[in-house]
VOLUM-112059 format. One record per residue (C-alpha): residue number from 0; residue in three letters; x, y, z. Coordinates in steps of 0.5 Angstrom, whole numbers, plus 500, padded with zeros to 3 digits. Each point is the difference from the previous one (the first is absolute). Last residue first. Layout:
BEGIN
@num=NUM; residuo=ALA; xx=X; yy=Y; zz=Z
...
***
This chain:
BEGIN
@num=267; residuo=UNK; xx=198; yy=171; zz=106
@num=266; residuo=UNK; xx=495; yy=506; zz=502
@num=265; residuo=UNK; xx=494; yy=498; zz=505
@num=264; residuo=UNK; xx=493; yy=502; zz=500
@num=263; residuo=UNK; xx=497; yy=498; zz=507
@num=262; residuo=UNK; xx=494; yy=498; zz=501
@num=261; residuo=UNK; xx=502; yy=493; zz=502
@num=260; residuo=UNK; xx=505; yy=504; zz=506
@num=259; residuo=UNK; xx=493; yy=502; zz=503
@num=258; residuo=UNK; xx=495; yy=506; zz=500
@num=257; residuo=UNK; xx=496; yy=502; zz=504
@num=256; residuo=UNK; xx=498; yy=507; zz=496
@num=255; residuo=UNK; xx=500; yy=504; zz=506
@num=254; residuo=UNK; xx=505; yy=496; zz=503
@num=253; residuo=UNK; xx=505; yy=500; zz=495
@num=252; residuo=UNK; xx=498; yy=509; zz=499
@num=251; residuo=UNK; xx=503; yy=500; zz=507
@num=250; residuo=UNK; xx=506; yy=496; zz=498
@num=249; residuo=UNK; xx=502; yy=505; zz=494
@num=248; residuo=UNK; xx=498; yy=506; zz=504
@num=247; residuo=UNK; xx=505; yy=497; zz=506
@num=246; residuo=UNK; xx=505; yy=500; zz=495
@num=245; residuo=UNK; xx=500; yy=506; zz=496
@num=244; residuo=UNK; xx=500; yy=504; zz=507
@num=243; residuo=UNK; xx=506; yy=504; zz=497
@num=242; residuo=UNK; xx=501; yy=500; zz=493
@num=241; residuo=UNK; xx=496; yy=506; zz=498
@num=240; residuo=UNK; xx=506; yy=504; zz=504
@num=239; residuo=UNK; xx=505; yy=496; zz=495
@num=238; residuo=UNK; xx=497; yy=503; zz=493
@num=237; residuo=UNK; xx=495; yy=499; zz=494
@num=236; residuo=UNK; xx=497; yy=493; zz=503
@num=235; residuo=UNK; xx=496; yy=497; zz=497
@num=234; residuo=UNK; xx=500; yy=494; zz=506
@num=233; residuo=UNK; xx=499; yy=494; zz=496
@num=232; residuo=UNK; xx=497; yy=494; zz=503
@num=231; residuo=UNK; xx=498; yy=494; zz=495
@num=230; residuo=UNK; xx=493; yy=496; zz=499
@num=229; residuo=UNK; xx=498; yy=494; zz=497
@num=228; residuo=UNK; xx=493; yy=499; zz=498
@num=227; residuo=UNK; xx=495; yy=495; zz=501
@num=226; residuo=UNK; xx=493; yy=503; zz=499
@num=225; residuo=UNK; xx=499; yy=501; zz=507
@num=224; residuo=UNK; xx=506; yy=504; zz=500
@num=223; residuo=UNK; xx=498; yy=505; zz=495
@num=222; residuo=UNK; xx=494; yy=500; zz=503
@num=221; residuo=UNK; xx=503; yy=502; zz=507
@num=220; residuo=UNK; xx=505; yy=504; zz=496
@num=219; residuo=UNK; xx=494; yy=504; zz=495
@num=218; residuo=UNK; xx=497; yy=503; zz=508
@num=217; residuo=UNK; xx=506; yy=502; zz=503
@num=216; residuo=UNK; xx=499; yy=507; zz=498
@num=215; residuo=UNK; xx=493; yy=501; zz=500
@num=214; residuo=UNK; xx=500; yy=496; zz=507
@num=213; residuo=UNK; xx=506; yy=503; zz=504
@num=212; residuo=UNK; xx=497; yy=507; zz=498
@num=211; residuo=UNK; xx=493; yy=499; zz=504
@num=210; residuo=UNK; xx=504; yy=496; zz=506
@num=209; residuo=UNK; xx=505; yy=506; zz=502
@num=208; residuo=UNK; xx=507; yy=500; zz=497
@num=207; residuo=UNK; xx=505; yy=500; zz=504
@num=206; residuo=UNK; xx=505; yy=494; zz=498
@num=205; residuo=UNK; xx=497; yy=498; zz=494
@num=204; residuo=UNK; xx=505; yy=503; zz=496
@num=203; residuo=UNK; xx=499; yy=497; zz=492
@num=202; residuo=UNK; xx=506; yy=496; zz=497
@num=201; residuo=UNK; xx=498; yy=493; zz=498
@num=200; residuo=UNK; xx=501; yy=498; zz=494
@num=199; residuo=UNK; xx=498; yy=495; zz=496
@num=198; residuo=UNK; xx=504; yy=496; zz=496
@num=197; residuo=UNK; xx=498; yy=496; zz=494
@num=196; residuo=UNK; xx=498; yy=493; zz=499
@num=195; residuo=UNK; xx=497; yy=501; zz=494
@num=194; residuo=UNK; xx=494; yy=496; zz=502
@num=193; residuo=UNK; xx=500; yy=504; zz=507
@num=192; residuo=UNK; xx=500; yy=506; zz=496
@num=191; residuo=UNK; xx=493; yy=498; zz=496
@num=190; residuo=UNK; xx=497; yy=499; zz=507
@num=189; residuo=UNK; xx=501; yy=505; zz=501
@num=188; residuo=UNK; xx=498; yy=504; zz=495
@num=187; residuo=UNK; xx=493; yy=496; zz=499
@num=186; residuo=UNK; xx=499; yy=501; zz=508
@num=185; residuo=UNK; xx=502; yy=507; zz=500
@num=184; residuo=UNK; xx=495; yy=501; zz=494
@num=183; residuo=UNK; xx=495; yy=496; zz=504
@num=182; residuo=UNK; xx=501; yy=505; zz=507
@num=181; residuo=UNK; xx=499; yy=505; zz=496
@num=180; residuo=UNK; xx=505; yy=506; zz=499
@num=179; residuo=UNK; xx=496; yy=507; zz=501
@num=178; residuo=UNK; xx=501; yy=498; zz=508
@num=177; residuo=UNK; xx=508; yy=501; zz=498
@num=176; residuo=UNK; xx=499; yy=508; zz=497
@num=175; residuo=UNK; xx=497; yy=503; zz=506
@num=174; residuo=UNK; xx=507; yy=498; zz=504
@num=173; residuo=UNK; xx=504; yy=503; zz=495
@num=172; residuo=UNK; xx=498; yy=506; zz=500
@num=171; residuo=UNK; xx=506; yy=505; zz=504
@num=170; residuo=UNK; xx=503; yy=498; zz=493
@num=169; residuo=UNK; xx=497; yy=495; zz=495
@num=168; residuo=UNK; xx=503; yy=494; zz=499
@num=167; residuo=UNK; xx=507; yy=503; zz=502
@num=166; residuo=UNK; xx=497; yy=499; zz=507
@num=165; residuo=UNK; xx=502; yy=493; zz=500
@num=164; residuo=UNK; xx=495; yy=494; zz=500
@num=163; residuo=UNK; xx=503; yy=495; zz=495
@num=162; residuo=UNK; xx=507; yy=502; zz=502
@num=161; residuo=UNK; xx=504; yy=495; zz=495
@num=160; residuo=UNK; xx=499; yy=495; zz=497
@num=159; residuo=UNK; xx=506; yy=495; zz=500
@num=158; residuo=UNK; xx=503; yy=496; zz=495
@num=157; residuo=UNK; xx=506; yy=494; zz=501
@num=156; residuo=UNK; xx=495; yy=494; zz=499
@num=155; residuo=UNK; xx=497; yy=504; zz=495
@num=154; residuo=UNK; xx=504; yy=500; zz=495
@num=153; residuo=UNK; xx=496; yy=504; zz=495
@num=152; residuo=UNK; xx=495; yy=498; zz=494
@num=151; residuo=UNK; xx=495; yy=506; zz=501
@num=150; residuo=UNK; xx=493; yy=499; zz=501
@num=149; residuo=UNK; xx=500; yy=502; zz=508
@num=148; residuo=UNK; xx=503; yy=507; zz=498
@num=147; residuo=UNK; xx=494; yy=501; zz=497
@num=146; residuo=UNK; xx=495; yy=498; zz=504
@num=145; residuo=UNK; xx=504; yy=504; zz=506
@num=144; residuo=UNK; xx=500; yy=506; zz=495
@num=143; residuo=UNK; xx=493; yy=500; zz=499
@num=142; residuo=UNK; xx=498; yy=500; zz=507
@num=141; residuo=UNK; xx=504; yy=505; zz=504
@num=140; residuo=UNK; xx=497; yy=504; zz=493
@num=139; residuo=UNK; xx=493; yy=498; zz=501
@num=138; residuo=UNK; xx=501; yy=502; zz=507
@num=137; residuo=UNK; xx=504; yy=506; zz=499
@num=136; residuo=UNK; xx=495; yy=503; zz=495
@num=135; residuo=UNK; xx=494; yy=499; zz=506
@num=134; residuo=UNK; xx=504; yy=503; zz=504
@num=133; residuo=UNK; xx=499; yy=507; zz=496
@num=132; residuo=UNK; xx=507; yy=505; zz=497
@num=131; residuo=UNK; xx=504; yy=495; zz=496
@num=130; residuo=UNK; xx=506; yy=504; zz=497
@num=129; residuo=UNK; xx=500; yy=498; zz=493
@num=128; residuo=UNK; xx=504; yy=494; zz=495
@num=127; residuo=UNK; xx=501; yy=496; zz=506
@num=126; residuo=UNK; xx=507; yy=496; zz=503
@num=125; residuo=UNK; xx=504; yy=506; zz=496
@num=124; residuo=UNK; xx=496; yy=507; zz=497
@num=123; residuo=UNK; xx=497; yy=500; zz=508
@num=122; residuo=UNK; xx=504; yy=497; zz=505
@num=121; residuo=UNK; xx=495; yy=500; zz=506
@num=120; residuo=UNK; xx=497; yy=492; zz=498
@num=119; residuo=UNK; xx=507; yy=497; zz=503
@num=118; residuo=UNK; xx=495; yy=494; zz=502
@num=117; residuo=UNK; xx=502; yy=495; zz=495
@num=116; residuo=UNK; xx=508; yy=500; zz=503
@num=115; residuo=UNK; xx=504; yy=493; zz=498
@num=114; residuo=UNK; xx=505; yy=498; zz=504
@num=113; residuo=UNK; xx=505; yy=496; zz=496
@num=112; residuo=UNK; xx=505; yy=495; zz=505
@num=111; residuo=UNK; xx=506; yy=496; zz=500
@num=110; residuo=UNK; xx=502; yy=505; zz=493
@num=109; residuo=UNK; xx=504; yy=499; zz=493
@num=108; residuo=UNK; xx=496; yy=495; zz=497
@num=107; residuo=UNK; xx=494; yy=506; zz=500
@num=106; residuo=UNK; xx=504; yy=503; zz=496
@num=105; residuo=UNK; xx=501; yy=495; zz=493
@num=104; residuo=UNK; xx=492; yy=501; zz=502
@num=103; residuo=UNK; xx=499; yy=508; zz=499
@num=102; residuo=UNK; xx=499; yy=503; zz=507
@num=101; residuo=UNK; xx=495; yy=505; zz=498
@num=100; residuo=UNK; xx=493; yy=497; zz=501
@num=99; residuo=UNK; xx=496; yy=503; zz=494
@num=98; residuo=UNK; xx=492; yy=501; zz=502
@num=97; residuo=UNK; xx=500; yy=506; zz=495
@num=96; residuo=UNK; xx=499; yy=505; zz=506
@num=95; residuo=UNK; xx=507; yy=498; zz=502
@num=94; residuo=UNK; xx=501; yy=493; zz=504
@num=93; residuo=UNK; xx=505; yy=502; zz=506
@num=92; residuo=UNK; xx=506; yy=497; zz=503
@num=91; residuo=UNK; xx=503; yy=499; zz=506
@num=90; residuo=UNK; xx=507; yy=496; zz=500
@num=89; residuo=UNK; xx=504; yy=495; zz=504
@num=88; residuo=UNK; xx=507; yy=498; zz=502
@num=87; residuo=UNK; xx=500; yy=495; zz=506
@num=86; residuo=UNK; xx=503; yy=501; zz=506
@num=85; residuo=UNK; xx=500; yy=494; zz=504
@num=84; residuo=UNK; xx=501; yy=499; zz=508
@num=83; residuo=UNK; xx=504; yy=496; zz=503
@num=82; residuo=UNK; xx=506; yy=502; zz=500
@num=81; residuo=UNK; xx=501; yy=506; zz=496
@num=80; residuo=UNK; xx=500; yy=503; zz=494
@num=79; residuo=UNK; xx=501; yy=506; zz=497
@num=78; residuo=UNK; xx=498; yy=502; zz=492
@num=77; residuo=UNK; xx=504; yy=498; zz=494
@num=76; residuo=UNK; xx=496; yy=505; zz=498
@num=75; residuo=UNK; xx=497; yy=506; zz=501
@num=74; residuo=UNK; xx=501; yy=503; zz=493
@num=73; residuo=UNK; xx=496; yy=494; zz=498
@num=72; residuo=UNK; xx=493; yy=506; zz=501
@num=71; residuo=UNK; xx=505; yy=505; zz=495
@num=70; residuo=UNK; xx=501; yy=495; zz=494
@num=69; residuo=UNK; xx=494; yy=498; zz=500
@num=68; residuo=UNK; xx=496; yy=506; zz=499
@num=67; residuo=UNK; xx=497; yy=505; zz=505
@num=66; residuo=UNK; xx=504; yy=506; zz=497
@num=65; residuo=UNK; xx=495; yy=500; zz=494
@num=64; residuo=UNK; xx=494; yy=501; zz=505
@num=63; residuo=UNK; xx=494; yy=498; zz=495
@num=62; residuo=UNK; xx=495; yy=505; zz=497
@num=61; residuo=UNK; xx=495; yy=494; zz=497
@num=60; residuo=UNK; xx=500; yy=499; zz=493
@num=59; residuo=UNK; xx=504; yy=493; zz=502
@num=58; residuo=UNK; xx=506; yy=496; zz=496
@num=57; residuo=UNK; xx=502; yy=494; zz=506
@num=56; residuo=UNK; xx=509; yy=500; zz=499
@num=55; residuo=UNK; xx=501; yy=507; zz=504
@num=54; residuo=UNK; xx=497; yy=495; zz=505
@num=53; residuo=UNK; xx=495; yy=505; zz=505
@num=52; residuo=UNK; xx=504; yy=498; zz=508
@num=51; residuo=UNK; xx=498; yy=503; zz=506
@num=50; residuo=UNK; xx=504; yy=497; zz=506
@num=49; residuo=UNK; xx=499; yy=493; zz=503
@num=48; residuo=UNK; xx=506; yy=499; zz=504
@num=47; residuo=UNK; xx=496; yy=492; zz=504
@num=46; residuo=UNK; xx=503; yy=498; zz=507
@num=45; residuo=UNK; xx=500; yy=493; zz=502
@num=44; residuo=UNK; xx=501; yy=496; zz=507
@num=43; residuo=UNK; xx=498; yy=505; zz=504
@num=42; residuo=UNK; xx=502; yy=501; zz=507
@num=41; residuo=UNK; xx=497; yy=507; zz=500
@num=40; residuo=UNK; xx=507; yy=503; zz=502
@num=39; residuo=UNK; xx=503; yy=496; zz=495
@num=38; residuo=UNK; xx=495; yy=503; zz=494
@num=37; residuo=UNK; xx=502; yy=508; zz=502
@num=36; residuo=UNK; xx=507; yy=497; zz=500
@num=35; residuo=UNK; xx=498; yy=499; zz=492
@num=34; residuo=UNK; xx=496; yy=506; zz=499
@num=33; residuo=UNK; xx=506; yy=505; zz=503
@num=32; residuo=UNK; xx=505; yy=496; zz=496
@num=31; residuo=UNK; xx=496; yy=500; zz=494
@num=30; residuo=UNK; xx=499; yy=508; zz=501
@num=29; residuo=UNK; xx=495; yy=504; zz=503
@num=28; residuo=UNK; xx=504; yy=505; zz=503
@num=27; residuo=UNK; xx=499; yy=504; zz=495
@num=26; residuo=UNK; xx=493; yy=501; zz=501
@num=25; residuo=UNK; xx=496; yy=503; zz=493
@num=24; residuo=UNK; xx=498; yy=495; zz=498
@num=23; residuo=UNK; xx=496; yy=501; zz=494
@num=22; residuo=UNK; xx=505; yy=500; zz=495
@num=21; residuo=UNK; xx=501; yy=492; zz=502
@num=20; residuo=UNK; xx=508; yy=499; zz=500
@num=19; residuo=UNK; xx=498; yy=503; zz=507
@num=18; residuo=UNK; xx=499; yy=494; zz=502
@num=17; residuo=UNK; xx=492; yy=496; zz=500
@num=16; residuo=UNK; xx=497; yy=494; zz=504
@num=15; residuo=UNK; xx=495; yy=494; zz=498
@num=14; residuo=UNK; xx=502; yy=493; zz=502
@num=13; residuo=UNK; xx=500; yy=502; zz=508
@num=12; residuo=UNK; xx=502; yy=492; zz=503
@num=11; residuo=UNK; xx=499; yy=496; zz=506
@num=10; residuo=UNK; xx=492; yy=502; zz=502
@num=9; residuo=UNK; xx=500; yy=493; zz=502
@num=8; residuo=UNK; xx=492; yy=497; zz=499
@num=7; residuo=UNK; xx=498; yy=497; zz=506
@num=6; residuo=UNK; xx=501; yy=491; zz=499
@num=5; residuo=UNK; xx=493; yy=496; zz=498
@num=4; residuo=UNK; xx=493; yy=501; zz=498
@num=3; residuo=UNK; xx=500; yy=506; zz=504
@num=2; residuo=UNK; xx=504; yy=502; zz=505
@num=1; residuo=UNK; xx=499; yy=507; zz=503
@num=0; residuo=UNK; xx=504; yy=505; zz=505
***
């Protein structure tokens, strides 16, 4: 296992996770309780309930899920506790086609942790006005909301961006959509997050992937932590079987990247 630069990062913690409060989420037995002994298992120190969350507070054209409001994601409090580990109360929201981010200010006071999603680049009529059809419009969208989402006043001590690599890009085409990016943009993009001082998250499954893919899809991590970045875990995870191995991937992806605890991105 590598050290660089000090002490091997600890994947200690999962900042990204849904209940069935998420409409999404179709397994019942993915209550806070099941995440929550799923997190002790795990050893971790912190766990993250991040379920979808559009602010009926933030006015969009966008055909948002009205049932995704605050009152349905805080549904879950007071969540469980134990000893040791952290259960924090989050949320993941998305920017419409307009770039409004939909958690309002007063709201953001209320959550340990906002995810942001730019990548949800399939949900035409909401994140983009139509459906993106070629590579070439997914990485100039990938690419636009980033920068846009990087213009905003937020708190962005307790805000992470979430899966910069995800299938959602373009599905079954993503890997065809990243080479588009150039290594300058990343670097620009990048290093403009490490100013903010926003969370990365890693949730790509490296365990498996041959040698070619491991390159498109770990590529914008290598140069986002060349730039100074921190990063975050966060499974995504829909239902409890998506649970098992988890760990052992967030290690693998640890090595991959040779990531130490100074590359970590820390809630307080």
């Amino acid at each position: 296992m590598s050290k660089v630069n000090g002490m091997r990062y600890i994947a200690d913690h999962d900042y990204h996770i849904h209940s069935t409060v998420s409409l999404c989420c179709h397994d019942d037995s993915q209550t806070p309780e099941a995440i929550l002994s799923y997190a002790r298992r795990n050893g971790f120190t912190s766990v993250c309930l991040t379920n979808h969350f559009w602010d009926e507070k933030v006015k969009s054209e966008a055909d948002w899920c009205d049932e995704h409001d605050f009152s349905h994601v805080s549904s879950v409090l007071p969540l469980p506790q134990a000893e040791g580990t952290r259960f924090l109360f989050g949320a993941e929201t998305d920017m419409d086609f307009n770039n409004i981010v939909g958690v309002s200010r007063e709201r953001m006071e209320l959550f340990d942790f906002i995810i942001v999603s730019t990548t949800h680049l399939h949900l035409d009529g909401n994140t983009v006005k139509t459906k993106i059809q070629t590579p070439e419009e997914a990485a100039y969208h990938w690419v636009d909301k980033l920068e846009n989402l990087l213009k905003k006043e937020l708190p962005w001590h307790k805000i992470g961006i979430a899966h910069l690599t995800t299938g959602h890009i373009l599905k079954g085409r993503t890997h065809e959509v990243l080479p588009l990016i150039s290594d300058k943009i990343l670097r620009d993009l990048f290093s403009e997050c490490a100013n903010k001082g926003v969370g990365i998250e890693l949730n790509v499954k490296t365990i498996g992937m041959s040698s070619e893919q491991r390159d498109i899809f770990m590529r914008p991590y290598f140069i986002a932590k060349e730039c100074g970045c921190k990063f975050y875990f966060g499974s995504d995870s829909h239902k409890a079987s998506a649970l098992i191995g988890t760990k052992e991937n967030f290690d693998h992806v640890t090595d991959t990247l040779s990531l130490n605890e100074t590359d970590k991105f820390r809630l307080k």
